[in-house]
DRENPA-770508 format. One record per residue: x negated, y negated, z of N, C-alpha, C in turn. Coordinates in steps of 0.001 Angstrom, whole numbers, plus 500000, padded with zeros to 6 digits. Each point is the difference from the previous one (the first is absolute). Layout:
 n.east n.north   n.up ca.east ca.north  ca.up c.east c.north   c.up
      X       Y      Z       X        Y      Z      X       Y      Z
...
//
This chain:
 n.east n.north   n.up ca.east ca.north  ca.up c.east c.north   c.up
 490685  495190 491774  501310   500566 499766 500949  498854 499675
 500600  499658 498514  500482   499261 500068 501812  500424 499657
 500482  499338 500972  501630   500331 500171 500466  499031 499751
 501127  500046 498935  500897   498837 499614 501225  500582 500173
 500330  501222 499565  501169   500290 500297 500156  501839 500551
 501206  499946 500597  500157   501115 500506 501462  500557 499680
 500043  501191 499605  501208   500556 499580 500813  500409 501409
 501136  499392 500890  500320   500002 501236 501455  501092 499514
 500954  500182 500574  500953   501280 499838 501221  499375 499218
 500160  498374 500346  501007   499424 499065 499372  499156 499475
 498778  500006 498799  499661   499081 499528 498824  500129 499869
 499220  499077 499220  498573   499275 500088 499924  498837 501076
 498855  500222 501424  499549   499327 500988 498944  499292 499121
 499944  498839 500113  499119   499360 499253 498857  498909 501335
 499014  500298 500147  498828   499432 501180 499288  498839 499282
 500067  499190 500605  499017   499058 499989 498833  500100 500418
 499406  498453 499611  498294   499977 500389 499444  500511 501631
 500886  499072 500262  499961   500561 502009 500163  501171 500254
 500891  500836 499415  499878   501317 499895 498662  501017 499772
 499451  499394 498878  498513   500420 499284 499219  499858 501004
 499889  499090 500691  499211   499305 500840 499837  500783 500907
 501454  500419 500595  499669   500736 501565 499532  501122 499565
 500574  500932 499327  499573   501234 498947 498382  500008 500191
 499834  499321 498933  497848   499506 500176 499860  500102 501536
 500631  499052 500672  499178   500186 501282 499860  500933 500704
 501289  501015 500244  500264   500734 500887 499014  501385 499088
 500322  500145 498805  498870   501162 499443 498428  499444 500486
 499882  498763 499575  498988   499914 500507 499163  499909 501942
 501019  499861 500638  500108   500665 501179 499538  501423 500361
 501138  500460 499431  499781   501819 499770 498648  500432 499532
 499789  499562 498904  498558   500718 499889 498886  499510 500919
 500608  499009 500792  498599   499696 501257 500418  500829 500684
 500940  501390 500056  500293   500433 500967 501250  499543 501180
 500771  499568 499720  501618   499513 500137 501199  500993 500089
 500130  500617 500289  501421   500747 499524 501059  499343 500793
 499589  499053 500848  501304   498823 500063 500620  498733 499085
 498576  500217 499021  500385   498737 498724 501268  500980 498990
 500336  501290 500197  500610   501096 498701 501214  499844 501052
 500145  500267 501334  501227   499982 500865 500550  498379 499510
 498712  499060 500304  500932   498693 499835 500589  499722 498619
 499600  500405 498346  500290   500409 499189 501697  499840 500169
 500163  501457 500572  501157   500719 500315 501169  498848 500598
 499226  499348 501099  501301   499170 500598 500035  499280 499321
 499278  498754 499130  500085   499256 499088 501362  500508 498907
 500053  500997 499623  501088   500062 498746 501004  500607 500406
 499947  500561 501368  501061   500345 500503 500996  498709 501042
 499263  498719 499887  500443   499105 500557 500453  498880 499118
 499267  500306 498574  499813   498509 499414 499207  498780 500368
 499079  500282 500908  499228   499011 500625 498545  500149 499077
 498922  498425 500782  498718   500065 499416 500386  499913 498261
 501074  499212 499408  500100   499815 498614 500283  501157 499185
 500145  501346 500788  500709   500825 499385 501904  499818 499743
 500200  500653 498717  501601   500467 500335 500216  501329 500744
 501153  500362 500415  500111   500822 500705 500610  501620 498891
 498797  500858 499818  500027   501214 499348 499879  501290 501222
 500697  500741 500073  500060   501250 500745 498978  500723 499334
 500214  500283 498707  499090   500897 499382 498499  499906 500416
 499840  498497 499423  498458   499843 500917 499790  499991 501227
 501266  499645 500887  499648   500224 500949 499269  501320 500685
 501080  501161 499152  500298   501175 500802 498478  500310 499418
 499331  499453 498818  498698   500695 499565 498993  499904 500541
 499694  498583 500545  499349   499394 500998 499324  500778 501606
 501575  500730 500555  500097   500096 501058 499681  501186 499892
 500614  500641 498876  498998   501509 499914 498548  500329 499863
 499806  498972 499130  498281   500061 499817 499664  499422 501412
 500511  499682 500749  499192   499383 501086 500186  501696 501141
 501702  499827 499616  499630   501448 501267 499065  501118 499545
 499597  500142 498622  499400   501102 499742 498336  500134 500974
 500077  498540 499498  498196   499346 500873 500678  500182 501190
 500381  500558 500761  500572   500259 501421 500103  498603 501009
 500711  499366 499403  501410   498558 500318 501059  500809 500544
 500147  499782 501648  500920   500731 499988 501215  499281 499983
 499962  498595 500368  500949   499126 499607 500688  500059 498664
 499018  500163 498859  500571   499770 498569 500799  501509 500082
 499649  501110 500860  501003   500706 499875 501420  499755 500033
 500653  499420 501469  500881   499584 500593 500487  499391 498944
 499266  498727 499606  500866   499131 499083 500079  500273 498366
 499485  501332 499668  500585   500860 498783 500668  500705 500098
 500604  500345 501011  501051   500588 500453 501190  498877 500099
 499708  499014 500431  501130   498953 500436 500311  499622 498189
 499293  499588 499951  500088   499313 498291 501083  501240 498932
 499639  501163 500015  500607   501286 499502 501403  499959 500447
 500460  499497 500954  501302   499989 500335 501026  499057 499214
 499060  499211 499108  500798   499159 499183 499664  500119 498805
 499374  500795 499812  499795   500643 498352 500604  500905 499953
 500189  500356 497968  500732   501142 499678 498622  501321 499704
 500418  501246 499854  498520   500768 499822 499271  499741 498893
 500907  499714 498708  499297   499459 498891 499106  498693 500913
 499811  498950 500356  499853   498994 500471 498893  500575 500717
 500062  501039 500985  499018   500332 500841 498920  501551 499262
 500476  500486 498636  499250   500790 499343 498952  498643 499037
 500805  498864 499289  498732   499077 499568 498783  499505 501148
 500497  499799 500661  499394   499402 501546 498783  501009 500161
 500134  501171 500123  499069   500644 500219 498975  500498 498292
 500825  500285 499216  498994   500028 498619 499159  498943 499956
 500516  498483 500700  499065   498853 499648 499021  500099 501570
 500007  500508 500544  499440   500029 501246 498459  501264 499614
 500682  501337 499094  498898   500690 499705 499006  499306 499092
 500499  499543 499149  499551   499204 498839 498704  499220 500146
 500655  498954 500668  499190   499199 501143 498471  500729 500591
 500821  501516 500821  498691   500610 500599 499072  500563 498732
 500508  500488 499338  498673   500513 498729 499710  499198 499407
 500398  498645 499579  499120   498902 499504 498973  500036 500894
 500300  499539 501511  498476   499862 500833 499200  500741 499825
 500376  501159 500149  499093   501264 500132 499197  500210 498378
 500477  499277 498864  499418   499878 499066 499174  499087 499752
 500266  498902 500683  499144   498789 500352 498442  500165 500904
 500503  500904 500727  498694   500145 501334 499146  501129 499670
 500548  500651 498643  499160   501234 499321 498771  499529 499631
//
């Protein structure tokens, strides 16, 4: 999955290599069976930490795909994150969050 940039609510979020990096790792986490590498995802861009910038959108996408895998934490903190988005902001958040899920599910077909 390669991410260079991200369309954030005022702007283009633009990620670096370190960014890519954790991305790779933490998916690659997940498919060992992780659904704390998709929560940590979540705090990463909702913090700006681990060489991320700080995007809500991904955040909030993150934390959903994680609560969906039943994270109940990434619940809490997609809820927290939503409090500072607008709904446009939190309707992309989730289109890129489904998106996300039917790629896999097209992948593991």
């Amino acid at each position: 999955m390669a991410l260079t940039g991200i369309e954030g609510g005022a702007g283009k979020v633009v990620q670096g290599k370190a960014a890519q990096a954790l991305i790779a790792e933490c998916l690659a986490a997940y498919s060992n069976g992780s659904i704390d590498a998709l929560y940590d995802l979540g705090v990463a861009f909702s913090t700006g930490s681990h060489g991320t910038n700080s995007d809500m959108i991904e955040a909030h996408k993150w934390f959903n795909i994680a609560a969906s895998k039943g994270h109940e934490e990434a619940a809490w903190c997609r809820a927290d994150v939503s409090e500072e988005m607008t709904a446009r902001e939190i309707a992309e958040a989730q289109r890129r969050a489904r998106e996300w899920l039917i790629e896999g599910h097209r992948k593991a077909a």
